[in-house]
C-alpha positions in Angstrom: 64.8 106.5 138.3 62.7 103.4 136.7 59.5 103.6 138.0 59.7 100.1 140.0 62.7 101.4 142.2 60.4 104.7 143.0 57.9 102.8 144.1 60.1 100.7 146.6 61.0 104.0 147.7 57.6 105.3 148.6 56.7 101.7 150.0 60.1 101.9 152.3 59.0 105.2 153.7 55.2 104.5 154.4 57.0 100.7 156.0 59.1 103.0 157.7 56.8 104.9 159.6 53.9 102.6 160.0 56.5 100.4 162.1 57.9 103.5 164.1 53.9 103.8 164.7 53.5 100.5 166.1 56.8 100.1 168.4 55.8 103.7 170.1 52.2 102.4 170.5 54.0 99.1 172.7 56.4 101.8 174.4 53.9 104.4 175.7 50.9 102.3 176.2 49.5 101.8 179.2 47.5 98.4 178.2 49.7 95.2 178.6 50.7 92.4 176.4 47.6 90.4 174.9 47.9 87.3 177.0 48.5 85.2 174.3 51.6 86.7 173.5 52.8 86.2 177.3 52.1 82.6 176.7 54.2 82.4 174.0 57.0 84.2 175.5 56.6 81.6 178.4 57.0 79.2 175.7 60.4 80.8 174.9 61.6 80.5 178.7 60.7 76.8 178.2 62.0 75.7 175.1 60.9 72.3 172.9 60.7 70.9 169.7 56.9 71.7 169.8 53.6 72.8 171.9 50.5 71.5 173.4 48.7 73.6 170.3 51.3 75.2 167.9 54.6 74.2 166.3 58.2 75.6 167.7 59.1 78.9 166.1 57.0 81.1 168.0 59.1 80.4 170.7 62.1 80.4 168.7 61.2 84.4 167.3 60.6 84.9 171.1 63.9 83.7 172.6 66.1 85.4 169.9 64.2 88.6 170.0 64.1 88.4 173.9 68.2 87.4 173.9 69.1 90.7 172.0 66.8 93.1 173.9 65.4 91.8 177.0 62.4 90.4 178.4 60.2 93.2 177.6 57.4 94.4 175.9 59.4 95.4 172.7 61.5 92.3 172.5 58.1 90.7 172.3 56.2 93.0 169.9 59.3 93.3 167.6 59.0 90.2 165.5 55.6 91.2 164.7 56.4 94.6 163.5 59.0 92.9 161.2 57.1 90.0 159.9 54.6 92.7 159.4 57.2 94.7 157.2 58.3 92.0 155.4 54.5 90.6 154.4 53.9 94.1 152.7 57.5 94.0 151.0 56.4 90.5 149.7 53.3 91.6 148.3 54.8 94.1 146.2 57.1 92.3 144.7 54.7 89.8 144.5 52.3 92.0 142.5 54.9 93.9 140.5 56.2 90.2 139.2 53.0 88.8 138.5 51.5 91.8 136.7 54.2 94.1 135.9 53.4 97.1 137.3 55.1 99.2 140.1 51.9 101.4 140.7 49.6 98.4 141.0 52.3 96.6 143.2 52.3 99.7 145.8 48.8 100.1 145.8 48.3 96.4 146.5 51.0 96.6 149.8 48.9 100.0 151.0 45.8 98.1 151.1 47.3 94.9 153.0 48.2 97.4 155.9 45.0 99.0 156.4 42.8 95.5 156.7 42.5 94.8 160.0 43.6 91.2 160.1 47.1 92.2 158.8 47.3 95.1 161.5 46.4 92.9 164.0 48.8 90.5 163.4 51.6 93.4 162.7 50.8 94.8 166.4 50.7 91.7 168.3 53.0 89.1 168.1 50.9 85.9 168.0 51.8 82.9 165.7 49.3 84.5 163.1 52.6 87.3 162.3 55.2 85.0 161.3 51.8 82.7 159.4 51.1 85.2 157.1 54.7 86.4 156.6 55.9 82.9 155.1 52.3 82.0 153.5 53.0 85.5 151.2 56.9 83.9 151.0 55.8 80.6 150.0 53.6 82.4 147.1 56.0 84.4 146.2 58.8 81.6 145.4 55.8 79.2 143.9 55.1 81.5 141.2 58.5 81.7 140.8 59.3 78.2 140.6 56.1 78.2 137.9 57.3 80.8 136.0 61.2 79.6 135.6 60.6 76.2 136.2 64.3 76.6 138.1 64.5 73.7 141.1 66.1 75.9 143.0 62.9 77.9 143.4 61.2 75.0 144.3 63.1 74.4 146.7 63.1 78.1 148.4 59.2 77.3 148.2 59.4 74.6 149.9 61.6 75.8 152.3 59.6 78.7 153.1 56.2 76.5 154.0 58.2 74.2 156.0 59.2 77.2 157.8 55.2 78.1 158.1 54.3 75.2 159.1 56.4 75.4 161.6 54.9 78.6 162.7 51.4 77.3 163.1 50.0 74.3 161.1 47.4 75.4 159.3 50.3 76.4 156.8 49.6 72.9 155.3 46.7 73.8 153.3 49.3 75.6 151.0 50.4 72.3 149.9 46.7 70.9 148.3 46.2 74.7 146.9 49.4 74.6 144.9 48.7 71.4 143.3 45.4 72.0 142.9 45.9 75.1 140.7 48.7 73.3 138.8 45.6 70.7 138.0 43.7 73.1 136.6 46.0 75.3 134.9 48.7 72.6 133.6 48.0 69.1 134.5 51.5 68.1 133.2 53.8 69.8 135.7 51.6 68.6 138.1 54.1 65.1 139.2 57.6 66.1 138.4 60.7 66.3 140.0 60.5 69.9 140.8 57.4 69.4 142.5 58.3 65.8 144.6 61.1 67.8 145.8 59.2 70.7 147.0 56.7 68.4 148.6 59.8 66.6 150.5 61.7 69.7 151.5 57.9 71.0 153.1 57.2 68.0 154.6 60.5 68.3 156.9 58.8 70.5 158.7 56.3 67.2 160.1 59.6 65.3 161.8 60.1 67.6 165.1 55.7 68.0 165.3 55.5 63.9 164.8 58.1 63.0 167.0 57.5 65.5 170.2 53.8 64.4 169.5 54.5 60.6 169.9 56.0 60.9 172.9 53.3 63.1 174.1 50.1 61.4 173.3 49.6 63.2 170.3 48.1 66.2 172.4 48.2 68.5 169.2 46.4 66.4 167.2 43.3 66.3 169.7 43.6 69.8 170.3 43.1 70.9 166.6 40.8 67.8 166.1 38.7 69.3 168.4 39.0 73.1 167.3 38.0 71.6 163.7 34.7 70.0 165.3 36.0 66.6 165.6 35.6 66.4 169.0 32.8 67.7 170.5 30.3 67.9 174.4 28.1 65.3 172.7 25.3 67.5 172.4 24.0 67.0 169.0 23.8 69.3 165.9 21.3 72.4 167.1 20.6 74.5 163.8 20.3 77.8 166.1 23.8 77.3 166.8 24.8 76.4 163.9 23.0 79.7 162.4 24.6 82.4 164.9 28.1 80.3 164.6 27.8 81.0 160.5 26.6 84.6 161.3 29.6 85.3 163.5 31.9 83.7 161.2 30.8 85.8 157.8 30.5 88.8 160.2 33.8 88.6 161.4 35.2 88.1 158.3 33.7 90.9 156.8 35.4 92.7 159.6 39.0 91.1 159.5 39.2 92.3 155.6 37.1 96.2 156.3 33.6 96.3 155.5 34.7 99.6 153.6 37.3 97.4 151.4 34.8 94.7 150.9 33.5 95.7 147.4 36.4 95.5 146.4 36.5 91.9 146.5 33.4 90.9 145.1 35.0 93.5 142.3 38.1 91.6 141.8 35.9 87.8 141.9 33.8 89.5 139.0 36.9 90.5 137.2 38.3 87.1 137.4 34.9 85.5 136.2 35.3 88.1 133.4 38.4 87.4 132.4 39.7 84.1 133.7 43.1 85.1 134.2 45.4 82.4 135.8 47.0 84.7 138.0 43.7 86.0 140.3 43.3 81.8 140.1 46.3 81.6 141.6 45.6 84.3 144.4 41.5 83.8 144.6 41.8 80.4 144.4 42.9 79.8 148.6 40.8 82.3 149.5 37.4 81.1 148.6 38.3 77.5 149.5 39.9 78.6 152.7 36.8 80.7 153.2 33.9 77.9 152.2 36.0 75.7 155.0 35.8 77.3 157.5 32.3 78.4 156.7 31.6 74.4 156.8 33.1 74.2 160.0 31.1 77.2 161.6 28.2 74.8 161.1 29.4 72.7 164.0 31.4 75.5 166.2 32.5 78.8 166.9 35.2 79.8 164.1 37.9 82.6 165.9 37.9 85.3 163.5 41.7 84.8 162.6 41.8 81.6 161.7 40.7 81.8 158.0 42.6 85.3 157.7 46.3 84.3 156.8 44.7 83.3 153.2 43.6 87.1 152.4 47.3 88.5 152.8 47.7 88.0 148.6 44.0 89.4 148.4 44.7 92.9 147.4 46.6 92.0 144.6 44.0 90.7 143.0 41.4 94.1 144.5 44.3 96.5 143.0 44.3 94.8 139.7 40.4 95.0 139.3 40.7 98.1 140.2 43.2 98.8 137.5 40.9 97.3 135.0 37.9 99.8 136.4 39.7 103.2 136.7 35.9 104.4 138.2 36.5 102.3 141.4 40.0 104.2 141.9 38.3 107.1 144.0 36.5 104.7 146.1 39.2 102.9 146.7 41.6 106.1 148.0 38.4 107.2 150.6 37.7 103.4 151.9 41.8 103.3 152.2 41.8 106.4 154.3 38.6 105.6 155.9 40.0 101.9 157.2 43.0 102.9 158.0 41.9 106.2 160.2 39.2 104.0 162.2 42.3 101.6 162.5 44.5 104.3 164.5 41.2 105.5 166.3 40.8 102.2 168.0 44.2 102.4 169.1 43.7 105.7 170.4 39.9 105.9 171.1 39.9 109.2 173.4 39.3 111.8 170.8 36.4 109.6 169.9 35.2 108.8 173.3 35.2 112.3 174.1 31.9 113.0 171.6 30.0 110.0 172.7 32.0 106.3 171.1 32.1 105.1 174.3 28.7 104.4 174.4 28.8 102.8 170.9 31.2 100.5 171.6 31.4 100.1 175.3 35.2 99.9 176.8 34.2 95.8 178.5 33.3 95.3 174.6 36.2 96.7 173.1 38.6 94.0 171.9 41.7 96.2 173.2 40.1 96.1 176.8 41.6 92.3 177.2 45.2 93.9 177.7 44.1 96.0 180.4 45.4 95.6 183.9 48.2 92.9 183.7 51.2 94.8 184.1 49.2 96.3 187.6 48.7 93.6 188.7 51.9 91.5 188.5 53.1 94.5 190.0 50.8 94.1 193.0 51.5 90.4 193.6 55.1 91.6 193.6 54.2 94.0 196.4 52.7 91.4 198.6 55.3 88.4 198.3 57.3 91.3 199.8 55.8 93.3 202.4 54.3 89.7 203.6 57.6 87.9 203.5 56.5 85.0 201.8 59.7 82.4 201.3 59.6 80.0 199.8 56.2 80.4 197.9 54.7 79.9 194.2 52.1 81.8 191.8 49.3 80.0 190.3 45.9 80.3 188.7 43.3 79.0 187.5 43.6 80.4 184.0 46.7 80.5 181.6 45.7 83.6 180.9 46.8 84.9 184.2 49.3 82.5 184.6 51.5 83.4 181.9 51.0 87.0 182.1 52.1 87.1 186.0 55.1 85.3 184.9 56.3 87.8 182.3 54.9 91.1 184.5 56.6 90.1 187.9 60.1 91.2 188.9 62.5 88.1 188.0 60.1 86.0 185.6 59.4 83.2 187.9 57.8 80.6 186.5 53.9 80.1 187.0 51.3 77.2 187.5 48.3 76.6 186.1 46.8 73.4 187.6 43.3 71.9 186.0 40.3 72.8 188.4 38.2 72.0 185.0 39.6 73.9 182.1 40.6 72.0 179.0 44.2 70.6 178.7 47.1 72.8 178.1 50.6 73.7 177.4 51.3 73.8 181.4 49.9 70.7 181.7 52.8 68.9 179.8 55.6 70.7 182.5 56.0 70.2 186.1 52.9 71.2 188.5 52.4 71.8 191.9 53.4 67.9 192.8 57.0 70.0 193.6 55.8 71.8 196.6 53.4 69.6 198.3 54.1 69.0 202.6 56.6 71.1 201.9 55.8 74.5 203.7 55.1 76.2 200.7 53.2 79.4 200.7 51.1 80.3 197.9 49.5 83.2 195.9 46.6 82.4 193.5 45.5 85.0 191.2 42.1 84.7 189.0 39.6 86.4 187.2 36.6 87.2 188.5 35.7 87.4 192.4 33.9 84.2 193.2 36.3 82.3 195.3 37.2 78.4 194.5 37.2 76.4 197.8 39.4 73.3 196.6 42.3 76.4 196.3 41.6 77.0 200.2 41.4 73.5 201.2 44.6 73.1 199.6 46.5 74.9 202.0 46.9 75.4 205.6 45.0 79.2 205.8 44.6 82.3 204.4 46.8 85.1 205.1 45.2 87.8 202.8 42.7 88.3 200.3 41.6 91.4 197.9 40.2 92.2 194.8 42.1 94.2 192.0 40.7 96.0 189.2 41.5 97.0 186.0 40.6 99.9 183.4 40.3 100.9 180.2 38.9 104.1 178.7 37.5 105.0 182.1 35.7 102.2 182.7 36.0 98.9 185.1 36.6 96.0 182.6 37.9 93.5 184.8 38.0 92.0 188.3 40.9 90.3 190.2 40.7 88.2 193.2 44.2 87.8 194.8 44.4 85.1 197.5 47.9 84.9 199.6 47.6 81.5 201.1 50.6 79.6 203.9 51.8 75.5 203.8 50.8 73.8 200.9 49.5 70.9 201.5 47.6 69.4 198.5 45.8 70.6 195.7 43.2 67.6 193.4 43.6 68.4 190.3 40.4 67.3 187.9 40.9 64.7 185.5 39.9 66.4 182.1 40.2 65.1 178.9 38.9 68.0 177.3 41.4 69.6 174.7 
């Protein structure tokens, strides 16, 4: 057997049982979907050509996962696991064509599934899966198309960023990156046919985001404007902030990648400076731009840790390959490998660790997992009032999106939810029908929110208040979160504020 197809083999089986991993860990656990995938699968119920903040497909991937297997957990999770799959098939053959070697080409896919950026988006099924599955496509079919000069490969490329982009915008800043590298390595390919083309068949993927946008007031455009520091509260550049924002943001990083895993990219930047090779150019290259931007724009906000992350997916190509070229780093590399990816399965699993004392090194309110506690609880409970109270005809709302969308998918029947502006930022639920609908008309209601202090405009809103309690929810042990649940009878009127915050 040639060595490449052995290699496939052992990378099928290790694909094989990571994923078999990841779909029991959404059977059997008792934490529910992270709210942001609930949105997004209320996206799917309500389908358009694009978003208040991301393009279509997420909601596409939802409503054809959803269609074959239900509205449940699994149906949600599954397009993650499988983007997840494919991203470390890509790799591989991305490393095995780039540098000929099927060893180098495994080793490269084994360390993309033990950085925690890549198992977070292979767990959860945010629009960060489906990013870095067609950002390691579009590489893929790029270095093709450089390598054969064949249109046709151009074209795939092109295909498979529109496809990104489409998946989440930031997919864009493929585009710049691949003619940027053509500049430097060969100037004269950098304007011809091939490339117009693959510029074109990209840039198809603008018509359904600029057209659902004009008639929308370009809500997507403000939004990111305003995550990129564009828009801001108007209180001035403060160096403190801008000082902890930049010591989050390299923190986190660190983080995303494993602090274990990174010497192994200062090792493959020192390599490159050694050697110049074109092809860590072509993988380093989007990294350390991607990574200086965001750095910039830490200056002037809070960067979430994922954002920059989709970039580092070709990354271990370029470690394994340094590696390669410093057979002393190998050992390291095995023990940080095991180390990362052990530490990964013990945060999914943290009692053997709690049990001898992690629970007071990372407390459970701290621990990122502790955000998926308690929905599925407490959708049930809000079922179990609208029926031993008898409330017809009556509505579900909060004051969060948060909430909102993950009532929707956790109570019986997936009614649709409301989330009206009593001073968040614009959203997705402001661009559908509110609770105009059910004004003066009898209306009972049952508002849901985070936290215990009450809102009186939610009160005021309605005739009287039939019940009230407070719900919490666990994880590890511990109380992590609060729920106020307020049953409320005739809706009368609710004011919504007038926010222009996005």
């Amino acid at each position: 057997m040639a060595p490449e197809q052995r290699y496939r083999n052992y990378l099928i089986a290790v694909l094989a049982a990571v994923s078999i991993f990841k779909i029991q860990f959404t059977l059997f656990t008792p934490l529910s979907l992270f709210t942001e995938e609930a949105q997004y699968w209320l996206w799917s119920r309500n389908l358009d050509w694009n978003y208040y903040s991301k393009p279509l497909m997420i909601a596409i991937y939802n409503r054809l996962s959803t269609s074959l297997f239900g509205q449940n957990e699994f149906a949600v999770r599954i397009n993650a696991v499988l983007f997840a799959a494919g991203t470390a098939w890509i790799v591989f053959e991305l490393a095995l064509r780039m540098f000929k070697e099927a060893k180098l080409a495994f080793w490269a896919a084994i360390l993309l599934m033990v950085m925690p950026f890549y198992h977070l988006a292979s767990l959860f099924h945010t629009t960060d899966s489906s990013l870095v599955f067609f950002w390691a496509l579009a590489l893929f079919w790029i270095w093709k198309a450089m390598e054969s000069r064949k249109l046709k490969h151009w074209l795939l490329a092109g295909l498979a960023v529109a496809l990104g982009i489409l998946s989440k915008n930031v997919m864009v800043l493929i585009l710049p990156y691949t003619f940027l590298f053509l500049l430097i390595t060969d100037s004269r390919r950098l304007l011809t046919r091939q490339t117009l083309l693959f510029t074109g068949m990209a840039s198809l993927s603008f018509v359904p985001i600029m057209v659902w946008n004009l008639q929308n007031d370009w809500v997507t455009f403000r939004h990111v404007g305003t995550l990129g520091g564009v828009g801001g509260s108007g209180t001035g550049f403060q160096w403190s902030d801008a000082a902890r924002y930049m010591g989050e943001y390299v923190g986190g990083q660190l983080a995303v990648v494993s602090l274990f895993l990174v010497p192994l990219i200062f090792l493959a930047l020192k390599t490159w400076r050694k050697e110049m090779d074109h092809r860590l150019l072509f993988i380093l290259l989007p990294v350390v731009l991607t990574w200086c931007l965001f750095l910039g724009i830490s200056l002037v906000k809070r960067v979430e840790v994922n954002w920059p992350a989709f970039v580092y997916v070709p990354l271990p190509i370029a470690m394994t390959y340094a590696i390669r070229q410093q057979q002393g780093w190998f050992s390291y590399t095995k023990i940080a490998t095991l180390v990362s990816g052990v530490l990964l399965v013990l945060i999914m699993y943290p009692g053997p660790i709690d049990a001898i004392g992690f629970r007071n090194v990372l407390r459970p309110e701290k621990d990122p997992f502790a955000r998926l506690a308690g929905y599925r609880e407490l959708g049930e409970r809000v079922d179990h009032l609208i029926d031993s109270l008898g409330l017809a005809p009556h509505f579900v709302f909060s004051d969060s999106y948060h909430v909102a969308s993950s009532l929707s998918f956790y109570m019986q029947g997936h009614p649709q939810t409301y989330n009206p502006n009593l001073g968040r930022r614009k959203n997705q639920f402001d661009l559908w029908p509110g609770l105009q609908q059910f004004e003066q008309r009898q209306f009972n209601g049952v508002f849901v929110k985070w936290g215990e202090e009450k809102i009186p405009a939610v009160e005021e809103a309605f005739e009287g208040l039939v019940y009230e309690e407070k719900l919490t929810a666990q994880y590890r042990g511990k109380v992590v979160r609060v729920f106020l649940i307020q049953v409320l009878e005739n809706y009368r009127y609710l004011k919504e504020l007038e926010v222009e915050a996005y």
